[in-house]
C-alpha positions in Angstrom: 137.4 128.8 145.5 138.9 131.7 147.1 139.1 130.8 150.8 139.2 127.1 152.5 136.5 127.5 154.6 133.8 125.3 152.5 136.3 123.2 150.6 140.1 123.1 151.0 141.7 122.1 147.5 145.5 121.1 147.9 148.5 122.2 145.4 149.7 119.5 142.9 151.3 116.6 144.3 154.2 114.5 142.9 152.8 111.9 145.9 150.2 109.8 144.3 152.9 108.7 141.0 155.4 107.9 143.0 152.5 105.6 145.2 151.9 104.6 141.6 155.3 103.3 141.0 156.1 101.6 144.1 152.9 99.7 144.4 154.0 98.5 140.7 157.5 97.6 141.6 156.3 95.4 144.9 153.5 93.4 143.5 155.7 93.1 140.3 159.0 92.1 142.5 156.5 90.1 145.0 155.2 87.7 141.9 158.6 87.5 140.3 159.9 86.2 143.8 157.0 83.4 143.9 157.6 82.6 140.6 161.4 81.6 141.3 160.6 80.6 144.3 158.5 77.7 142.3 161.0 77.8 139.5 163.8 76.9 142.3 165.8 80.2 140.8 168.5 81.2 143.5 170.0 83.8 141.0 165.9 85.5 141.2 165.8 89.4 141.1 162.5 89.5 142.9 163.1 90.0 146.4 165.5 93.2 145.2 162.6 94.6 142.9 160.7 94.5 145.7 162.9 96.1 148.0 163.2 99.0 145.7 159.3 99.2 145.6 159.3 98.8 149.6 161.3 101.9 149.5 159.6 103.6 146.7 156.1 103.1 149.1 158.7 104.1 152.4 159.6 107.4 151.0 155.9 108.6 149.7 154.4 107.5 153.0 156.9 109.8 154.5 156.1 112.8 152.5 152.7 112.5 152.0 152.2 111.8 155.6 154.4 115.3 156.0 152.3 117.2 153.6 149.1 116.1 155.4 150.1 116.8 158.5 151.5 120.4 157.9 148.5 121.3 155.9 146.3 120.3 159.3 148.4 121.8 161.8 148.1 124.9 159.3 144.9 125.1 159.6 143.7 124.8 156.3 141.0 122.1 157.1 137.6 122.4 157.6 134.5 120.1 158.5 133.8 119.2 154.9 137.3 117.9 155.5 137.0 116.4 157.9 134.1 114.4 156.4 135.7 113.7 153.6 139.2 112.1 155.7 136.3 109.8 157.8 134.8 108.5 153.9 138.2 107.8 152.8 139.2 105.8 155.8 136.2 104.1 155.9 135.7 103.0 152.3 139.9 101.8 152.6 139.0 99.3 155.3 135.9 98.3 153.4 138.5 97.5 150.2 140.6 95.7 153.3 137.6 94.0 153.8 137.1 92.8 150.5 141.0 92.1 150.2 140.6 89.6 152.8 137.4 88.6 152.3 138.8 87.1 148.6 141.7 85.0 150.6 138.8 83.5 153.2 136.8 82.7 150.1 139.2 80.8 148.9 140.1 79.1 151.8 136.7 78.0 152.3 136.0 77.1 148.6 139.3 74.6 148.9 137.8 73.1 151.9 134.4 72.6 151.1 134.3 72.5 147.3 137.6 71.8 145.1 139.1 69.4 147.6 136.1 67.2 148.5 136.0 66.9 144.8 139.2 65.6 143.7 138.6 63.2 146.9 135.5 61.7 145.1 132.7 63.3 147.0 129.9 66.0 146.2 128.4 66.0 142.7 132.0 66.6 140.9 133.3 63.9 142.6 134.4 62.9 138.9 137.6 65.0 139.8 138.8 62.3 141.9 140.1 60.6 138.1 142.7 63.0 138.5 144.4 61.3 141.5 142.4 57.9 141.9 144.2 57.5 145.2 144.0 60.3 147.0 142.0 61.2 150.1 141.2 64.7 151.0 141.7 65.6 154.7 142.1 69.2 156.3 144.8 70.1 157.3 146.0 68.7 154.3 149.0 66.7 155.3 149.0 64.1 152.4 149.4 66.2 149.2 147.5 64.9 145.3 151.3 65.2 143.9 153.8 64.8 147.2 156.1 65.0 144.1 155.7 68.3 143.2 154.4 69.8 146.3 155.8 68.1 149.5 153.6 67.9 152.1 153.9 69.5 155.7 155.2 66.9 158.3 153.0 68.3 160.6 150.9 71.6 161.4 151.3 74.5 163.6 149.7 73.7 166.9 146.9 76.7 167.5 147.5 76.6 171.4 150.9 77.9 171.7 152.1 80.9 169.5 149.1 81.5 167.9 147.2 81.7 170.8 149.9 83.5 172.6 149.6 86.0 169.6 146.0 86.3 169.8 146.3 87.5 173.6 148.9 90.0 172.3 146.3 91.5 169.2 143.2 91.5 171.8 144.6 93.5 174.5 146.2 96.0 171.9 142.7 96.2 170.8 141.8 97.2 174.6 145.5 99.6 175.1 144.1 101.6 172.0 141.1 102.5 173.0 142.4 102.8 176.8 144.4 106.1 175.0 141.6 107.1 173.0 139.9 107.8 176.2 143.0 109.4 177.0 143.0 111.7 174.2 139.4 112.5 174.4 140.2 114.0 177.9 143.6 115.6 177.2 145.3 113.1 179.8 148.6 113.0 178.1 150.6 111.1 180.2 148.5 108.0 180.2 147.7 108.6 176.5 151.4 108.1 175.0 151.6 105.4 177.8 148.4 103.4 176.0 149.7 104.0 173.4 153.2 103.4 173.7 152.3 99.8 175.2 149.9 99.3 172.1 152.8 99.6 169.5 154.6 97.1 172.0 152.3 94.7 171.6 152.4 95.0 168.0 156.1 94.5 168.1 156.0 91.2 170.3 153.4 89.8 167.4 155.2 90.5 164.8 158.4 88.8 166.3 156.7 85.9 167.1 155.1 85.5 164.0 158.7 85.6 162.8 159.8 82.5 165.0 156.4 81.1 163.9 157.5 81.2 160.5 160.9 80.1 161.2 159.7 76.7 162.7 157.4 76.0 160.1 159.6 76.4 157.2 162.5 74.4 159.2 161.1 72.1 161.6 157.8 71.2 160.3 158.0 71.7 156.4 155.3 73.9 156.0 156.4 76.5 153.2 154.6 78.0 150.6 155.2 75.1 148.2 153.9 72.6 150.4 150.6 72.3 148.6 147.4 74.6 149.2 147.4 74.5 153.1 150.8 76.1 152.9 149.9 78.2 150.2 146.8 79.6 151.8 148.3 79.9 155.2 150.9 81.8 154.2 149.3 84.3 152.1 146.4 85.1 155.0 148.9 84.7 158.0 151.7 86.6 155.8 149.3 89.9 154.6 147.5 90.3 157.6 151.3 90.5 159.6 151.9 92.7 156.2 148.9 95.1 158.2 150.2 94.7 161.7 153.4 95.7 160.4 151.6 99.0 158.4 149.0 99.4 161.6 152.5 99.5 164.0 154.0 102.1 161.7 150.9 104.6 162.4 150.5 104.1 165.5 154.1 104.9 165.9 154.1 108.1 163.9 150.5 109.0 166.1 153.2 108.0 169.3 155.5 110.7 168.1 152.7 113.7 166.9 151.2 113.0 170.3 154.7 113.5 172.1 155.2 117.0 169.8 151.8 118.1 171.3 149.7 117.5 167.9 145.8 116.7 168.5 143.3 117.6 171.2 140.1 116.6 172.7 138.1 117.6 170.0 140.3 117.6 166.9 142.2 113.8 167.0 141.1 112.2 163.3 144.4 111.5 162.6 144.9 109.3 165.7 141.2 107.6 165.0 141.9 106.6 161.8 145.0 104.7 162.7 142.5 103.2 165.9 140.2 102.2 163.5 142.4 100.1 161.2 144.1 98.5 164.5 140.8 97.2 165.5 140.0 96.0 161.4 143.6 94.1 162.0 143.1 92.5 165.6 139.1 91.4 164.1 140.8 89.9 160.8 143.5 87.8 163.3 140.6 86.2 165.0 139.0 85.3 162.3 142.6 83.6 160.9 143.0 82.2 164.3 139.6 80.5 164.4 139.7 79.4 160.3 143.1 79.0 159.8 144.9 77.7 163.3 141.8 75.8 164.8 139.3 74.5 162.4 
C-alpha cells in the first residue's frame, strides 16, 4: 500500500533469525546441561551454549524492542495496528497458558495417576511389580530407586518464603495497576513511582527465590535429581521465576519510556501489554503456591 493509514507493513527485519537462533542455542544448551547434569559431566558445555543463546535472545530483544518503539513514536501506527499488537499479546499469554498448563498436567497426572500406580492402587496397580516395596506418598520423600535418585531430606515449608513471595507477586499485581491508573490520567509522578515499586517487588522475588533455591539444593537435598517431586518443582518454580525475570525486564524498559515522556492517556499499549503478562505471572504463582508449596 501506499500510505500507512489502513495497514502499516514494516521493512525487512534481520530480528526474527536471530530470535530463531537464540531460542535454538538455549533450549539446545538448556537440555545439554540436564543431560550432564544426570550424566554427573563437570567438563559439560551446556551452561556456556546457553549463555551464548541467553545473549543471542538479549541482543534481539534490544533491537527489536528499538525498532518497535521508533516505528511508534514515528507515527507510523494505526488502529488496525493497534488491533493487531492486542491479538498478538493476547494469543502469546494463551501459548503461556498452554506452556504451563502442560507442567500442571503433569504434576497432577504424577500424583493422581502414575504414582498411585506403581504404589499398587487404581486399576494399574500391576505397576507396583516394578518396586514391590514401595509406597507412594506426596511430597514424595521416599524415592522407587533412592539409588539412583536420592530423595529430598525434607520439603520446603509453604509458610515462610513462599508465602513471603506470594505477598511480594500480589501486591505487584495491585502497584501495576495502581500506575495504570496513573497513566490513564497523565499523573506522572505517581505513575513511575507504581511503577518503580512494582519492578521492586519483582526484584525482592526473584532474590528470594534465589535463597529458596540455595537452601533446597544445600540444606534439604531437594535438586533436580532428587526424583519427580524435585524434578517437577524445579521446572514450574524455575520457568515461572524464568517469567518474573522476563515480566521485570519490561516493566523496566516501560520505567524508562515512561521517564523519556513516551505514552499518554490515550495511546499506552505498550505499557498494557507488559501489565497484562505481569498479572498472567502473579495468577500462574498462586496456582504454584497452592499445587506445588501447599497441597
Amino acid at each position: 500500500m501506499s500510505s500507512h493509514e489502513n495497514y502499516y507493513v514494516p521493512a525487512q527485519s534481520k530480528w526474527p533469525i536471530i530470535a530463531t537462533i537464540g531460542m535454538l542455542t538455549t533450549v539446545y544448551g538448556l537440555g545439554t546441561w540436564f543431560n550432564d547434569l544426570k550424566a554427573a559431566r563437570p567438563d559439560s558445555h551446556g551452561p556456556l551454549i546457553f549463555f551464548v543463546g541467553g545473549l543471542f535472545l538479549a541482543y534481539m530483544l534490544f533491537g527489536w524492542f528499538g525498532a518497535v518503539i521508533k516505528e511508534s513514536r514515528g507515527g507510523l501506527y494505526s488502529p488496525q495496528m493497534d488491533r493487531s499488537f492486542r491479538w498478538g499479546m493476547s494469543w502469546f499469554i494463551f501459548s503461556e497458558v498452554m506452556f504451563f498448563a502442560a507442567f500442571f498436567g503433569a504434576l497432577f497426572y504424577v500424583r493422581h495417576f502414575a504414582g498411585p500406580w506403581l504404589g499398587g492402587d487404581g486399576a494399574k496397580g500391576v505397576a507396583n511389580m516394578l518396586w514391590p516395596n514401595f509406597e507412594f506418598n506426596w511430597p514424595l520423600l521416599h524415592t522407587p530407586d533412592p539409588k539412583l535418585f536420592p530423595p529430598p531430606k525434607e520439603v520446603i515449608d509453604p509458610w515462610h518464603l513462599p508465602l513471603i513471595n506470594t505477598i511480594l507477586l500480589v501486591s505487584s499485581s495491585f502497584t501495576v495497576t495502581f500506575a495504570h491508573h496513573a497513566l490513564k490520567k497523565d499523573h506522572r509522578g505517581p505513575l513511575k513511582l507504581w511503577l518503580a515499586l512494582t519492578v521492586a517487588l519483582g526484584i525482592c522475588f526473584l532474590f528470594l527465590q534465589a535463597y529458596e533455591y540455595h537452601e533446597a539444593y544445600t540444606e534439604l537435598g531437594l535438586t533436580l535429581g532428587s526424583g519427580i517431586y524435585g524434578a517437577t518443582f524445579f521446572m514450574l518454580t524455575g520457568f515461572h521465576g524464568a517469567h518474573v525475570t522476563l515480566g521485570a525486564l519490561i516493566l523496566s524498559i516501560m520505567l524508562i519510556r515512561i521517564s523519556k515522556g513516551h505514552f499518554s492517556g490515550d495511546k499506552h499499549f505498550g505499557f498494557e501489554a507488559a501489565s497484562w503478562y505481569w498479572h498472567f505471572v502473579d495468577v500462574v504463582w498462586l496456582g504454584l503456591f497452592i499445587f506445588v508449596y501447599v497441597l
